[in-house]
C-alpha positions as CSV (number, residue, x, y, z in Angstrom):
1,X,82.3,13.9,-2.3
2,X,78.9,12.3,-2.6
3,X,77.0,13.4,-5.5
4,X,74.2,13.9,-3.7
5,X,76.1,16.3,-1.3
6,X,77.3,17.6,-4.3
7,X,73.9,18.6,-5.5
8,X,73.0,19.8,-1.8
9,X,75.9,22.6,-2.0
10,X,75.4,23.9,-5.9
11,X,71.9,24.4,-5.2
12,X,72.1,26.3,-2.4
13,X,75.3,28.3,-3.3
14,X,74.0,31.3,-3.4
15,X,72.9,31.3,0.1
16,X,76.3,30.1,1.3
17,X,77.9,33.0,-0.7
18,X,75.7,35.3,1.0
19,X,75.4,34.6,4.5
20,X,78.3,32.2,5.1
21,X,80.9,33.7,7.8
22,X,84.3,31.4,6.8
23,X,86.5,32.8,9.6
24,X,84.2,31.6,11.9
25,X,84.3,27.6,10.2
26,X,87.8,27.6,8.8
27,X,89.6,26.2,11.8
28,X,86.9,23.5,12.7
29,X,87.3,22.7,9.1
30,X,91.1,22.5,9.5
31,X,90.7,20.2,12.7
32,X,88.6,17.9,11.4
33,X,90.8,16.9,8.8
34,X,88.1,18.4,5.6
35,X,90.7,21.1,4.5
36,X,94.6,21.7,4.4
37,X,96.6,24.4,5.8
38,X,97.6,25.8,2.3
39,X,93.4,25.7,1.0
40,X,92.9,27.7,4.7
41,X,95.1,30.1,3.6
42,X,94.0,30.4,0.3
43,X,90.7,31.1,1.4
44,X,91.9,33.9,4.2
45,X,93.5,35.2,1.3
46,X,90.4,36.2,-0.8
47,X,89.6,40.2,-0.1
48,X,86.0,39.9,0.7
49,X,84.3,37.7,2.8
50,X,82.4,36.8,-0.2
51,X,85.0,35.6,-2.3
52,X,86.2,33.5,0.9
53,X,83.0,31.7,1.1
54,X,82.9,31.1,-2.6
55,X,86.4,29.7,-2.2
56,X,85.2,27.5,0.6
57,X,82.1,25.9,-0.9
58,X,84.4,25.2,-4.2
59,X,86.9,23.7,-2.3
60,X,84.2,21.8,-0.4
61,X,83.0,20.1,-3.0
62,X,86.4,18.5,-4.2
63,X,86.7,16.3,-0.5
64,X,85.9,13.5,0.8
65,X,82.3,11.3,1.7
66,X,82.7,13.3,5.2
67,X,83.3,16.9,4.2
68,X,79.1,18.0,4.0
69,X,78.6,16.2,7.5
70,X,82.1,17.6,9.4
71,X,80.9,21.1,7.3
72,X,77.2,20.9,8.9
73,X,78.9,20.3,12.5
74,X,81.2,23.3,11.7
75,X,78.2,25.5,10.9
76,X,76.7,24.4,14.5
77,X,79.2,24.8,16.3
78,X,79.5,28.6,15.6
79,X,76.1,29.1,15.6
80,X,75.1,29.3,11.9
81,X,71.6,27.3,12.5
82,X,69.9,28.3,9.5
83,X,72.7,27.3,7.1
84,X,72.8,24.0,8.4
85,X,69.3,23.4,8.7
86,X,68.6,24.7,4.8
87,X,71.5,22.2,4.1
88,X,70.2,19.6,6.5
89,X,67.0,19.3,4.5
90,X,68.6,19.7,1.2
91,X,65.7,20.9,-1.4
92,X,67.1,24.1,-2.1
93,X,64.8,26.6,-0.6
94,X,66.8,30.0,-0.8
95,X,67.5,32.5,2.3
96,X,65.3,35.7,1.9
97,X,66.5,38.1,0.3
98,X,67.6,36.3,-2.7
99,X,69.9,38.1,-5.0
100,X,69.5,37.3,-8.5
101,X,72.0,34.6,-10.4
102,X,74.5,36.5,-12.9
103,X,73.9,34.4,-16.6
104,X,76.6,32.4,-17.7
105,X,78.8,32.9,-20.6
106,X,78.2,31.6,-23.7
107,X,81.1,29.5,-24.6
108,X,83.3,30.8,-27.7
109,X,85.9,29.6,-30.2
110,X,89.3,30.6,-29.7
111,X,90.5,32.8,-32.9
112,X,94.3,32.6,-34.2
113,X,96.4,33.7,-31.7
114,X,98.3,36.2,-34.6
115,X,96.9,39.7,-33.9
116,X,97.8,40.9,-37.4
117,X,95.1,38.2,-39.2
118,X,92.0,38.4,-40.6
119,X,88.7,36.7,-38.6
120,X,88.6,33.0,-40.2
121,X,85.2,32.5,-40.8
122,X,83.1,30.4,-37.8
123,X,81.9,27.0,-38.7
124,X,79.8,27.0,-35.5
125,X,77.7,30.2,-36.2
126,X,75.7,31.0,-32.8
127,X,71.7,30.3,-33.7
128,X,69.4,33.1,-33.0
129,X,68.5,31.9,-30.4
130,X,72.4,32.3,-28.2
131,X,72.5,35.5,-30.2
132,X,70.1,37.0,-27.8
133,X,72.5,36.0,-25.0
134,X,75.2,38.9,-24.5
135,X,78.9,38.4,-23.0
136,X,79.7,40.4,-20.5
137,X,82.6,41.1,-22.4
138,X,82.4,43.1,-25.8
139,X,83.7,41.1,-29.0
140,X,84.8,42.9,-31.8
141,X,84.0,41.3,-34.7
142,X,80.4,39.5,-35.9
143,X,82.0,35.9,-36.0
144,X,82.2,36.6,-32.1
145,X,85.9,35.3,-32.3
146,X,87.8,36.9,-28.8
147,X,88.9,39.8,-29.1
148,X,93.4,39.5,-29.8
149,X,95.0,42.2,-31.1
150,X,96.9,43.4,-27.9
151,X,100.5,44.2,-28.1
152,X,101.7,41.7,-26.5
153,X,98.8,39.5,-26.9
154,X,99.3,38.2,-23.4
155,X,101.3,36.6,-20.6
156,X,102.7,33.0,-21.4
157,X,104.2,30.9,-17.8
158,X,106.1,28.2,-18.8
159,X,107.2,26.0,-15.8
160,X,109.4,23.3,-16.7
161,X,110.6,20.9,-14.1
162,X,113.4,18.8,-15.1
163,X,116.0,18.0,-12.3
164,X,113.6,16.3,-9.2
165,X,114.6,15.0,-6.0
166,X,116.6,12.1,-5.0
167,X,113.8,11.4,-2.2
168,X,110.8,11.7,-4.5
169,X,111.2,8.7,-6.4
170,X,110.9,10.4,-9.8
171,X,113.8,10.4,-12.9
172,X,115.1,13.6,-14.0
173,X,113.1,14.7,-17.4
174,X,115.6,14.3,-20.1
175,X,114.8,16.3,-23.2
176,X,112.2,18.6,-21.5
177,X,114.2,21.8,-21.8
178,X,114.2,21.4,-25.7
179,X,110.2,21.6,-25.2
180,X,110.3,24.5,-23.0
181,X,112.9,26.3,-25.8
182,X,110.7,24.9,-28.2
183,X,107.6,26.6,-26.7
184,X,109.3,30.3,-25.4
185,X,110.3,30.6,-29.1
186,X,106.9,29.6,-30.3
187,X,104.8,32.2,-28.0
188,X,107.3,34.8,-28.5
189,X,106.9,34.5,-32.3
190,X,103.3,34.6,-31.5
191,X,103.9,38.0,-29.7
192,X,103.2,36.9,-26.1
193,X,105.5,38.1,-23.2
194,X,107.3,34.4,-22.1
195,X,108.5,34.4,-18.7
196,X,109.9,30.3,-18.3
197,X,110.4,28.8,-14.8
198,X,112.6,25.9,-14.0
199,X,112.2,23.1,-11.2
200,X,109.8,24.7,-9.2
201,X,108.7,22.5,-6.1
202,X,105.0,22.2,-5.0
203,X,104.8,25.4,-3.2
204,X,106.8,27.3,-5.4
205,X,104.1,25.7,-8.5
206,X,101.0,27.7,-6.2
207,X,102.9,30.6,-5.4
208,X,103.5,31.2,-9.2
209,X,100.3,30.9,-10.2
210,X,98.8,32.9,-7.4
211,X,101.4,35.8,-8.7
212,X,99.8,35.5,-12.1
213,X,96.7,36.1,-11.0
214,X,97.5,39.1,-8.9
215,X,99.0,40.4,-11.8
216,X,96.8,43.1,-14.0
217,X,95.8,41.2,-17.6
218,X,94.1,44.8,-18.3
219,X,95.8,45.4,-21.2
220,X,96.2,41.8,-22.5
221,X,93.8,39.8,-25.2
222,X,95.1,36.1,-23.8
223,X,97.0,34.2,-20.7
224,X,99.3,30.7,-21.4
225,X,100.1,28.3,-18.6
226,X,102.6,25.6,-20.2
227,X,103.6,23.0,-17.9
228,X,106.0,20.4,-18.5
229,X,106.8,17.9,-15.6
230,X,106.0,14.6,-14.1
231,X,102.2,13.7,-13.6
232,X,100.1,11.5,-12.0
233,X,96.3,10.8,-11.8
234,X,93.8,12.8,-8.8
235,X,90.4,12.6,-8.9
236,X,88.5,16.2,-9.8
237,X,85.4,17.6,-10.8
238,X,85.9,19.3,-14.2
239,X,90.0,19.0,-14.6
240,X,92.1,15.4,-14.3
241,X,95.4,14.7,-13.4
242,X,97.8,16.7,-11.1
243,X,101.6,17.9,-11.7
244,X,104.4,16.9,-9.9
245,X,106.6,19.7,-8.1
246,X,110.5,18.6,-8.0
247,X,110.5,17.9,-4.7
248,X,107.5,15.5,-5.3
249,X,103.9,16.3,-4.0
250,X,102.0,16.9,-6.9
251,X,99.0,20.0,-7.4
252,X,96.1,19.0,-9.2
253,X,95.4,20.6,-12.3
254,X,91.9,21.7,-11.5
255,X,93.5,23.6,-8.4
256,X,95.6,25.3,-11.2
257,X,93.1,26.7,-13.8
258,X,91.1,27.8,-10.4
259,X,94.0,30.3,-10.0
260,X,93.3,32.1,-13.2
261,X,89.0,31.2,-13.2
262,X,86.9,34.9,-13.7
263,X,86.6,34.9,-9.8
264,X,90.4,35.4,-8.3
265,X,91.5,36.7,-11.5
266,X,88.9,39.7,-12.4
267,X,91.1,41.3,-15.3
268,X,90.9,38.0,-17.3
269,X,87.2,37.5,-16.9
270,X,85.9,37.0,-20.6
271,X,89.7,36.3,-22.0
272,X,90.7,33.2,-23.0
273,X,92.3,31.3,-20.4
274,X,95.0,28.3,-22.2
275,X,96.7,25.8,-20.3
276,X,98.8,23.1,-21.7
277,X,99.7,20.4,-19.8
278,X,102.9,17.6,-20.8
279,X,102.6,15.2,-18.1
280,X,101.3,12.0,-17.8
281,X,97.9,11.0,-17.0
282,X,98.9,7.6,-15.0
283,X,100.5,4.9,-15.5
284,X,98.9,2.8,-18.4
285,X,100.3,2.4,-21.6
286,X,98.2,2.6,-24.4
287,X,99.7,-0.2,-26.9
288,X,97.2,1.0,-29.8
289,X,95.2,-1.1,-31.9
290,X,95.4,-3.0,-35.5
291,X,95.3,-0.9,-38.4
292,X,95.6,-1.9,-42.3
293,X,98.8,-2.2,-44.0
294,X,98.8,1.5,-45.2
295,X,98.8,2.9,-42.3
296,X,101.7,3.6,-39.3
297,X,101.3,1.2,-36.7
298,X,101.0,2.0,-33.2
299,X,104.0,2.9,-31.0
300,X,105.3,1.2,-27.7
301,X,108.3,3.2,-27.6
302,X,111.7,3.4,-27.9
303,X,115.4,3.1,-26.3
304,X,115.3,6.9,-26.3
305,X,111.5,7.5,-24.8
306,X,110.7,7.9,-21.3
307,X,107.4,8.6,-19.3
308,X,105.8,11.5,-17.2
309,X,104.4,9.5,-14.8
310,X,104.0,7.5,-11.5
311,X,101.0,6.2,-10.0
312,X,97.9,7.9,-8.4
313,X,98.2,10.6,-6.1
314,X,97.8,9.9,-2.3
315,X,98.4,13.3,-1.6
316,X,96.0,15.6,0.9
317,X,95.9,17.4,-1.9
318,X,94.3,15.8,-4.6
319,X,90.7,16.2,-5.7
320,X,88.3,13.0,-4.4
321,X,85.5,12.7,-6.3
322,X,85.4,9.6,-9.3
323,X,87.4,10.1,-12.4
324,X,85.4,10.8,-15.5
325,X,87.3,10.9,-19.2
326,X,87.5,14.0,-20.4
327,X,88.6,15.3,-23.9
328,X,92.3,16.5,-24.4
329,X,90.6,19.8,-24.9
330,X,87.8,21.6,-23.1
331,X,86.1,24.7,-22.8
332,X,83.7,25.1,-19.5
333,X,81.6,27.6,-20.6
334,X,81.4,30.2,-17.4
335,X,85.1,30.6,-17.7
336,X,86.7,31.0,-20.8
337,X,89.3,28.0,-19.5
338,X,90.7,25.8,-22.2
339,X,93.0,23.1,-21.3
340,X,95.1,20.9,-23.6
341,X,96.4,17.6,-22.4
342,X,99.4,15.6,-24.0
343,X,97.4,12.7,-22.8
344,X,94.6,10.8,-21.6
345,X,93.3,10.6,-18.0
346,X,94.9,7.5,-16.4
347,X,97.9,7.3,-19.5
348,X,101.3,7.5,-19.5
349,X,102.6,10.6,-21.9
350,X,106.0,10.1,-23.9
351,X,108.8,12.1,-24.3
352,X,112.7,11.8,-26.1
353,X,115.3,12.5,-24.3
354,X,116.7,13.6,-27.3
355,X,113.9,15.7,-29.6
356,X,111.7,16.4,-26.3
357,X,108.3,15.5,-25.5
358,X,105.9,14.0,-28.8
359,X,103.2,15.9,-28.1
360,X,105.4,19.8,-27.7
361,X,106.7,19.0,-30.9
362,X,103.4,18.6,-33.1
363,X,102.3,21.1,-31.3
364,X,104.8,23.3,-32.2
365,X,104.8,22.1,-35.7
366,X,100.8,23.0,-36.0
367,X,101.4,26.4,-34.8
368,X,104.0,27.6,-36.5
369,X,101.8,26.0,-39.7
370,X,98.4,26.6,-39.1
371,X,98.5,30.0,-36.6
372,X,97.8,32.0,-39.4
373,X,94.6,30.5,-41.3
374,X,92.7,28.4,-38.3
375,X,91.8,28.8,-34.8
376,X,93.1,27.0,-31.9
377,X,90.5,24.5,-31.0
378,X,91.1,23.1,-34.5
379,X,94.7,23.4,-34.3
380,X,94.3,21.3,-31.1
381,X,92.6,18.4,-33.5
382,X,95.3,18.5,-35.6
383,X,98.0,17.8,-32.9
384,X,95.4,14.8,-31.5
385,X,95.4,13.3,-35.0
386,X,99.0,13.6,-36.2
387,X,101.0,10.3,-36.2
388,X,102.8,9.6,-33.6
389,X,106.2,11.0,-34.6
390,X,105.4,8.3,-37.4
391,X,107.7,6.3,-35.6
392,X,110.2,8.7,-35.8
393,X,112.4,7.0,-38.3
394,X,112.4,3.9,-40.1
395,X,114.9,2.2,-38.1
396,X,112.5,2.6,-35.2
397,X,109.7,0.7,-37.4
398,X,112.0,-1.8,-38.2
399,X,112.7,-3.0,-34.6
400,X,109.1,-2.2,-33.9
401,X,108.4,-4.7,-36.6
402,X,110.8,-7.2,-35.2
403,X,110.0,-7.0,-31.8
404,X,106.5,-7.9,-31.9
């Protein structure tokens, strides 16, 4: 979408919210191409007519250079004149009566996921100034760490697609079920309920997640989403790349945190939502650069590595608005959402077919090490700054070495 359209439907969408009638707009929508048949549904799924037209304006804002124009025409044609005409001039004004805007979160760091531990002490003490600034959501200690000392600590999803297609074009992911044992064993030990899925398809990916968040996370501190399959690159908003189902159509990432966001998942509004993504970003390959003597040189691969990845997504599906780099992990601030990417936006990810995936196993090594003295934002720096497998073994160096 345009930016400037962009702009057009934040500022005014609280009047959108309020006085938008979605039933009335879907199926122009859905006719003129804007939306899908699974984002209709998703939308007629919401309880209130509300949460539908928040649904709608957040999906609106992930289409195309046409979407605002076809959604203007909607709005017209079923006789919602003063919508269209506030968004027709664009400056903002606000429909009487105007309700007032909730305050957003102030954004947190993550504590160690161990329950039993004591608070580590918060480098990045809030100023006096945030301190005025309440969460809607009580913290228990004065670090204002998240509250995690629920038994279990949470719900951890691990979908692991290993065995795709023969008509999707993509290679079966050798070594990916050592990650996902890897990871079950990990979460467990970190007293979270695991429940592992394997070779889901693209509907099968939603239909998951949108079980999740139906489920009640009353009781629970924490939710995990570990996904380990094929990616590819799709243009977003706030989340890059998109997972491949086994039967090939991939969902964008950014469609998969929304699942879980404080709006269609109420019982984990103020929890921390983690997602961990092993997938590749697209299809470059990052070669590295020169380093001195002492240290590893950079990796291009070996006889045993293969990638998580094809190129971008032409799917209906994926997000189209530009690509912007964003940092392997991220914490929007309204929603408690961090997300942890084995790579970067447009780059391949690599993965052994006999040890698993490089970046699962650092991971796994700097939780099982570090759980129980630092939190998980700089646990996360650790796994971006560990060598890369340093080569593995010397052997590997060697023809490394020889090679180039």
């Amino acid at each position: 979408m345009d930016p400037k359209h962009r702009q057009i439907l934040q500022r005014n969408r609280l009047n959108l919210v309020t006085a938008l009638n979605p039933a009335d707009i879907c199926d122009g929508l859905l006719s003129k191409g804007v939306f899908t048949q699974d984002m209709i549904d998703e939308i007629q799924g919401k309880i209130t007519r509300r949460d539908q037209a928040r649904q709608l304006v957040i999906d609106l804002e992930t289409r195309g250079s046409q979407a605002l124009p076809a959604f203007l025409e909607c709005l017209r044609e079923t006789g919602q004149h003063a919508l269209a005409e506030l968004l027709q001039c664009g400056d903002g004004a606000r429909l009487p009566p105007s309700v007032p805007i909730q305050p957003s979160l102030i954004p947190l760091p993550v504590r160690p996921l161990r329950p039993e531990r004591l608070p580590v002490p918060n480098p990045f003490s809030p100023s006096s100034e945030t301190q005025a600034v309440r969460p809607t959501r009580p913290r228990r200690d004065s670090i204002q760490c998240y509250k995690m000392d629920a038994s279990p600590c949470g719900i951890c999803l691990i979908i692991n697609n290993v065995d795709f297609g023969p008509d999707c074009d993509l290679k079966d992911r050798k070594g990916s079920d050592i990650d996902c044992d890897k990871m079950e064993k990990r979460f467990k030990a970190l007293n979270f309920e695991v429940i592992a899925k394997r070779n889901l398809k693209y509907k099968r990916i939603r239909h998951e997640m949108a079980s999740l968040a139906k489920r009640d996370h009353s009781a629970y501190d924490c939710c995990v989403v570990i996904i380990l399959s094929h990616g590819t690159e799709a243009n977003h908003n706030r989340f890059p790349g998109a997972v491949h189902g086994v039967d090939g159509p991939a969902v964008p990432v950014q469609l998969i945190t929304n699942y879980l966001n404080g709006q269609n998942c109420p019982s984990l509004q103020g929890k921390p939502k983690l997602f961990f993504i092993q997938a590749c970003g697209g299809g470059e390959k990052d070669t590295g650069f020169e380093v001195s003597p002492d240290e590893v040189e950079p990796s291009l691969g070996g006889i045993d590595d293969q990638m998580d990845a094809i190129p971008i997504s032409s799917s209906s599906d994926s997000l189209s608005t530009s690509d912007e780099l964003d940092a392997r992990a991220t914490l929007p601030t309204p929603s408690d959402i961090l997300v942890s990417y084995s790579t970067f936006p447009g780059y391949v990810s690599w993965r052994d077919t006999q040890a698993g995936s490089w970046y699962v196993e650092n991971l796994d090594r700097v939780l099982e090490e570090n759980a129980a003295t630092d939190d998980l934002v700089t646990m996360l720096m650790m796994v971006c700054l560990c060598p890369i497998k340093l080569l593995k073994t010397t052997a590997r160096y060697n023809k490394y070495v020889l090679k180039n």
